[in-house]
C-alpha positions in Angstrom: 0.0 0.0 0.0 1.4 3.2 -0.7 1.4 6.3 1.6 -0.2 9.4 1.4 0.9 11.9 -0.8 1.0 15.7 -0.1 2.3 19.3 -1.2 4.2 21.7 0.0 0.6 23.6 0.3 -0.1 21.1 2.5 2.4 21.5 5.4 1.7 25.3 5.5 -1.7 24.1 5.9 -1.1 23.0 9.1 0.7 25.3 10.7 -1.7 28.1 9.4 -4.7 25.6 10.7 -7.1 28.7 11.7 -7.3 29.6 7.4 -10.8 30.2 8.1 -11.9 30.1 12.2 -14.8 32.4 11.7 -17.7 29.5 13.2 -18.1 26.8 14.6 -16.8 24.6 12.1 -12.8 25.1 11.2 -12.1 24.2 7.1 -8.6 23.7 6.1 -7.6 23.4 2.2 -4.9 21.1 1.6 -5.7 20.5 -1.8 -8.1 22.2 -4.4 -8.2 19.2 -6.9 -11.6 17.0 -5.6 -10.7 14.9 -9.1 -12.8 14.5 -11.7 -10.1 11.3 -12.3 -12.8 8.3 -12.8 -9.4 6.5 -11.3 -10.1 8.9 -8.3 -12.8 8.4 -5.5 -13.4 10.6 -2.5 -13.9 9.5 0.9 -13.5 10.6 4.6 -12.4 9.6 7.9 -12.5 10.8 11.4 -9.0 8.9 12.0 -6.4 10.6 13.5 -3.5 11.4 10.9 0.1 10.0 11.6 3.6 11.6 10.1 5.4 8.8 9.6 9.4 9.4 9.9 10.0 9.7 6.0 7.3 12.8 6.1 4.5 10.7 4.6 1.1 10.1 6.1 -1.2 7.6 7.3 -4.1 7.6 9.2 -4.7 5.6 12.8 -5.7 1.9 12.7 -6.7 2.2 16.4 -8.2 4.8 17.5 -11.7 5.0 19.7 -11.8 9.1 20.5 -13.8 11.6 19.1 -11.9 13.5 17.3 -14.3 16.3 16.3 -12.4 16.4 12.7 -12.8 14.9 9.2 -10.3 14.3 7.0 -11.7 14.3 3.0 -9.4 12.8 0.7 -9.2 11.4 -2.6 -7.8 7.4 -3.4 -6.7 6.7 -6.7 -7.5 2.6 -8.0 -4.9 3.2 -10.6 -1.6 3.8 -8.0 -3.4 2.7 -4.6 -2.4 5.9 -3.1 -4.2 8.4 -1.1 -4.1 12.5 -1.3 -5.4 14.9 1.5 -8.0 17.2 0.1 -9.3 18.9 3.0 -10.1 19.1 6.9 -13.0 20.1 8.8 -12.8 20.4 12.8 -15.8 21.2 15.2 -14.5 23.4 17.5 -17.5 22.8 20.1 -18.9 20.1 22.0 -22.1 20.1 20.2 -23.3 19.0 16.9 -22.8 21.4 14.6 -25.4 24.4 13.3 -23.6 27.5 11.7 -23.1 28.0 8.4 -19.7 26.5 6.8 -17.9 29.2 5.2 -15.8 26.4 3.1 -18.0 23.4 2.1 -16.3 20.5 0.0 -19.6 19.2 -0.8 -19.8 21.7 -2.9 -16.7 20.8 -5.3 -17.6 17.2 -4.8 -21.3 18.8 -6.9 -19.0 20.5 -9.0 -16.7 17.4 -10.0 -19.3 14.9 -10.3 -22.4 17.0 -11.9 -21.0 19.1 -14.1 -17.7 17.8 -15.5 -18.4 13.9 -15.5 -22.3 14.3 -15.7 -22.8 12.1 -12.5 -26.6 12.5 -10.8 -26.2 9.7 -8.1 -24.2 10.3 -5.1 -23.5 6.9 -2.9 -22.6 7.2 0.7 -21.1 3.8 2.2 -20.6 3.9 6.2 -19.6 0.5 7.2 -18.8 -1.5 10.4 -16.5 -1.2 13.3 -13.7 -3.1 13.5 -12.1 -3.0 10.3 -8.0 -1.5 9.9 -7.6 1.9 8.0 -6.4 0.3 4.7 -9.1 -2.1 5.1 -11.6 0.5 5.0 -10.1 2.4 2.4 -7.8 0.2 0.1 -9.7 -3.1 0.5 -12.9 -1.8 0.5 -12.6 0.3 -2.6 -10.8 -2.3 -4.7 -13.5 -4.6 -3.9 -16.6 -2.2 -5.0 -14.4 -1.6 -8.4 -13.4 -5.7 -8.8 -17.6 -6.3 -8.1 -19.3 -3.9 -9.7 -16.6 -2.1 -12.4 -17.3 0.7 -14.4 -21.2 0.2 -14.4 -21.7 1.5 -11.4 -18.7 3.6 -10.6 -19.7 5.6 -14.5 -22.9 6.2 -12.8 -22.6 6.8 -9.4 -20.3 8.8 -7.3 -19.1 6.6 -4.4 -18.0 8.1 -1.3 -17.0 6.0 2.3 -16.9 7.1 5.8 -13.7 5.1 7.2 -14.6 5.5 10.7 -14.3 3.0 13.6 -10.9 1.5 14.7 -8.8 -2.0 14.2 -10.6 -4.4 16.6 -12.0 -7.8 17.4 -15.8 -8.5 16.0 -16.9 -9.8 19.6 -16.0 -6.5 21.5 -19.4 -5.4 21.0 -19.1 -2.9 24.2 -15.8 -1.5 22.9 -17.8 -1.0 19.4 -20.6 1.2 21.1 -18.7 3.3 22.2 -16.5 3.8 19.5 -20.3 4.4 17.4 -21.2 7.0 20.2 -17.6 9.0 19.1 -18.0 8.7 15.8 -21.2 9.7 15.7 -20.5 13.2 16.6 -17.6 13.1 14.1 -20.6 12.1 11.3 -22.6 14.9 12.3 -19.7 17.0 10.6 -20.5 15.7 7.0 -24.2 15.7 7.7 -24.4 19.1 8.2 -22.5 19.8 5.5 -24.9 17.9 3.4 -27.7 19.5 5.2 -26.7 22.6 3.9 -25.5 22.2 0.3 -29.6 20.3 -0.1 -31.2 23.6 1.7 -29.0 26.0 -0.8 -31.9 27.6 -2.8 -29.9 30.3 -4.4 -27.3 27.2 -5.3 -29.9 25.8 -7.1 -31.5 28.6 -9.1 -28.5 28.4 -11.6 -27.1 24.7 -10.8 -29.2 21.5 -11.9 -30.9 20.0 -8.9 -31.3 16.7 -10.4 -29.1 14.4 -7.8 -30.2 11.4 -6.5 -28.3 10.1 -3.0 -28.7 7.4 -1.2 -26.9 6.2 2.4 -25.6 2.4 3.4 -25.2 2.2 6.9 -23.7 -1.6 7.5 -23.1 -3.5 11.1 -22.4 -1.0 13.9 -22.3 2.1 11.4 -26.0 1.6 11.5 -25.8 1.7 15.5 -23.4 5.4 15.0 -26.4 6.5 13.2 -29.0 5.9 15.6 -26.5 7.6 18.3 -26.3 11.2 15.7 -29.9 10.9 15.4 -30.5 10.8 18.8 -27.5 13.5 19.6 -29.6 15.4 17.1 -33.0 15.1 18.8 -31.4 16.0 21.9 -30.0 19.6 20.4 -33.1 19.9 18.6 -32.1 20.0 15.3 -34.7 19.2 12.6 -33.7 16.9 9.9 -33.5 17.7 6.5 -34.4 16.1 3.6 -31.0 15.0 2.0 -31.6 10.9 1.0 -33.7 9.7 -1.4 -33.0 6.3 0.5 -31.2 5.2 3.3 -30.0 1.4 3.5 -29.6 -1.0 6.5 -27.9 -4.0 6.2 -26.3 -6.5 9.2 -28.1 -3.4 11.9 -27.0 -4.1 15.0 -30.1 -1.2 16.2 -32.6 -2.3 18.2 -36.0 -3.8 16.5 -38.2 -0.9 17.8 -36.6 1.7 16.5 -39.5 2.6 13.9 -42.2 2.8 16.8 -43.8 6.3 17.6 -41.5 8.2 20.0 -38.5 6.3 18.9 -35.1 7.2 16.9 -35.7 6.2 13.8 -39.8 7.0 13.6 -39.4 10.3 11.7 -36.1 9.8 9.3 -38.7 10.5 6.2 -37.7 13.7 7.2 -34.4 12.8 6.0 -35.5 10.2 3.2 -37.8 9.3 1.1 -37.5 5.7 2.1 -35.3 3.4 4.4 -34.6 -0.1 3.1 -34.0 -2.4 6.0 -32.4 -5.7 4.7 -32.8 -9.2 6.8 -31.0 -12.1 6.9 -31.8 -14.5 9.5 -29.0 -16.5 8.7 -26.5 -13.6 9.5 -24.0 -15.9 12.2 -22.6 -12.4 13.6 -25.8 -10.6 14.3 -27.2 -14.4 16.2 -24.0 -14.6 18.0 -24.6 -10.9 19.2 -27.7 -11.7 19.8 -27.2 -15.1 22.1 -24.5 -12.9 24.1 -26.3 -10.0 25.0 -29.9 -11.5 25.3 -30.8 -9.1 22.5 -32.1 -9.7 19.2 -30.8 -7.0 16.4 -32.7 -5.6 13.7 -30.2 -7.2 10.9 -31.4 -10.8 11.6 -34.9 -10.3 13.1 -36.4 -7.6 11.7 -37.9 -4.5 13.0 -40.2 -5.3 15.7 -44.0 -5.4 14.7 -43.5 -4.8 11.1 -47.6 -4.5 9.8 -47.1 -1.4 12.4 -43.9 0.1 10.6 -44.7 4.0 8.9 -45.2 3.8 5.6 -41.6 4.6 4.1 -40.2 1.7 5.5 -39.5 -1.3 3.2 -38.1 -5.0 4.6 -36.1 -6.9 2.0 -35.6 -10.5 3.7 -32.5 -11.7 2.1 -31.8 -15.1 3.7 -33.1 -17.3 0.5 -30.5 -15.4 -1.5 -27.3 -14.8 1.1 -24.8 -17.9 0.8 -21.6 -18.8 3.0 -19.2 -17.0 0.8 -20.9 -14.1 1.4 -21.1 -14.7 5.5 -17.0 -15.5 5.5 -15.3 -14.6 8.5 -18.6 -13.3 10.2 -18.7 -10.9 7.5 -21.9 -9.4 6.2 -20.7 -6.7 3.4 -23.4 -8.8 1.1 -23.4 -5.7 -1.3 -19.8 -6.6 -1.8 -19.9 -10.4 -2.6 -23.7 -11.5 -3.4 -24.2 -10.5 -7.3 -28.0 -10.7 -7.1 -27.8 -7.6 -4.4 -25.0 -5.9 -6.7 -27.9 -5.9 -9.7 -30.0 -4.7 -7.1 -28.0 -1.7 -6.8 -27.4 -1.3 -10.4 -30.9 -1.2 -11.5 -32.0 1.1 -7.9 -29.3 3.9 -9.4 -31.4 3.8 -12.5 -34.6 3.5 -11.0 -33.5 6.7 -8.5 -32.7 9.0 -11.6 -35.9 8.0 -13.5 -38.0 8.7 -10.2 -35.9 12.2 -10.1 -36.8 13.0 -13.9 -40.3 12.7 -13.5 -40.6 14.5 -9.7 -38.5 17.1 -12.6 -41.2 17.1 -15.0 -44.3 17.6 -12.6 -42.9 20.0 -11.0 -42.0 22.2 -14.4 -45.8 21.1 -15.4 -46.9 23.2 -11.9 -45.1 26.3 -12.7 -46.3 26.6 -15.7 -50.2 26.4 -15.0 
């Protein structure tokens, strides 16, 4: 695996850290070149960065603090190497609220919509106990060996490498870790918040996206923890998904019932897809340790009660071993009849968009 690269920009970066300390949130620009590279994918972590002795950098394997900063970088398939891009700390101990004077989401639009002509924006969080180069590196390799240039032509693909290097059974150690990185997430959901609420962005840009969220394992147990930060702070949500996924949730089954986290997130989206598999051997160990029973292999609890933009896709008939190795379930990486499921959602998302597009044109003009 090769290190980080960097520029001489870079290093001044850091030492002039407080480029733009006017709110709560702190952006640093290390790089201006979000790539339009198809080679070239963006993600971000809440890691902590290491200098190793030969100047390069790396990011933390093991790490459970919150950091209250995300690193945005760019990883390139074509020399496995990794460039900083830019930095965003939250200087308070709340979720963020203020306006973000430097928002990268906005050269992310800029990249993917109007130079490669992208519409579908792909947001992978995964699970907890996974190495930095397995989040990154293996991860990303995998989604390009699986699904190619159909997908990655269509979609722009973006992962959250949070979590640390640890054992699959420390469960405790893992919700804690999802409790610290949920305040880290909040970060890059506000800045998503606020790119989707940018009217006067809009008036003159196409607002044709469509976006769509994977939580997998414990990343789906750091969501639950932001949403419930951000109930607490009373922060509405904002419509930013047109779906958010669920697959191997380690939440609790009654998450969708009235009064609870999850009740209200077609605030945020237009649906949440919860997938089952009651085969999954991590989520029944979990489950046989800690006398609970998790949403990934159960179900969410009474489900002819769930609201109405909630859809359960049981996926035991279709899961096999291969795809449960090493009490693994990253099915959208290994099970080929979920990858067309994927494939033909992207499509379905932008034909959806075009015609929301077309009635509402047909409204303005009566």
């Amino acid at each position: 695996m090769k290190q980080i690269t960097y520029t001489t920009g870079f290093c001044i970066a850091l030492v002039l850290s407080a480029l733009f300390v006017h709110a709560q949130i702190e952006t640093t620009i290390f790089n201006n070149s979000v790539s339009s590279d198809k080679n070239k994918v963006p993600f971000f972590t809440n890691r902590p960065i290491v200098v190793n002795e030969d100047n390069t950098f790396t990011f933390k394997n093991s790490s459970t603090d919150q950091t209250n900063t995300l690193y945005f970088c760019n990883y390139n398939f074509a020399t496995d190497s990794i460039a900083l891009v830019f930095r965003a700390v939250n200087l308070s101990d709340s979720l963020p609220t203020s306006h973000i004077k430097n928002n990268i989401i906005y050269d992310m639009y800029q990249h993917s919509r109007m130079e490669r002509g992208i519409r579908n924006f792909y947001f992978v969080v995964g699970g907890y106990g996974k190495s930095f180069k397995k989040q990154v590196h293996g991860y990303m390799k995998r989604l390009k060996t699986n699904y190619g240039d159909s997908l990655f032509n269509e979609a722009a693909i973006v992962v959250f490498a949070w979590g640390t290097e640890d054992k699959a059974y420390k469960y405790y150690n893992a919700l804690r870790a999802s409790k610290r990185g949920a305040a880290d997430f909040a970060i890059f959901q506000h800045m998503l918040d606020e790119f989707f609420s940018d009217e006067e962005f809009f008036k003159t840009h196409p607002n044709d996206l469509t976006t769509a969220i994977l939580f997998s394992s414990m990343g789906n147990e750091m969501f639950r923890q932001y949403i419930k930060k951000r109930e607490e702070q009373n922060i509405p949500l904002v419509k930013t998904y047109n779906r958010i996924l669920f697959v191997g949730s380690v939440a609790p089954r009654r998450e969708f019932e009235i009064g609870r986290t999850f009740y209200n997130l077609n605030q945020m989206a237009d649906s949440v897809d919860v997938y089952v598999n009651s085969k999954d051997v991590l989520l029944k160990l979990s489950s046989v340790a800690h006398l609970k029973n998790r949403m990934g292999n159960k179900g969410p609890k009474n489900p002819e009660n769930l609201p109405g933009f909630v859809n359960v896709l049981d996926i035991k008939n279709i899961i096999t071993l291969h795809d449960m190795k090493g009490l693994g379930h990253d099915y959208l990486l290994t099970n080929s009849v979920l990858q067309d499921e994927i494939l033909e959602s992207v499509n379905e998302n932008l034909k959806l968009k075009d015609r929301q597009r077309v009635q509402v044109a047909a409204k303005k003009e009566k």
